[in-house]
C-alpha positions, 0 to 999 in steps of 0.5 A, a space after each residue: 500500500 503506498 501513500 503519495 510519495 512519503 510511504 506509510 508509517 503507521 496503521 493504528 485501528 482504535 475501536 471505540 463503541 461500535 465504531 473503529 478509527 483507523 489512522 494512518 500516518 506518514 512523513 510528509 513535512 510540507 505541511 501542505 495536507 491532502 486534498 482528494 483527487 478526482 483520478 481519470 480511468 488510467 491513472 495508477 493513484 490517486 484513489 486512496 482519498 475517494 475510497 476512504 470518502 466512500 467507506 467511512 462515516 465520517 475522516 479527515 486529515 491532522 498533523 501527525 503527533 507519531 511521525 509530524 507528517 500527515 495523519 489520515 483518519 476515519 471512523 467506520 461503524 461496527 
């Protein structure tokens, strides 16, 4: 699973009544955050952002407090 350019560093699920938090960090400094794309049909990437937007109730974007990168979050019922 890659994510951008800076790679993945952490996959930390938290479950919290019913729910499930997943979180998902990497190393990206820029401090420029994530905006979804809207990828063509051949394009190799550039989903990852829409199917989290699909499949989870509720996600966003934080500064990481494990890596300072970007910490991609989402909540999914149980």
């Amino acid at each position: 699973m890659g994510h951008r350019d800076t790679g993945v560093e952490k996959l930390q699920p938290v479950e919290e009544a019913r729910r499930l938090r997943i979180e998902v960090h990497d190393h990206d400094y820029s401090g420029r955050g994530l905006t979804p794309r809207e990828p063509g049909p051949d394009d190799e990437g550039g989903r990852g952002l829409v199917l989290v937007g699909q499949l989870a109730d509720s996600w966003g974007v934080d500064r990481s407090r494990l890596t300072s990168g970007n910490a991609v979050w989402a909540t999914l019922s149980a």
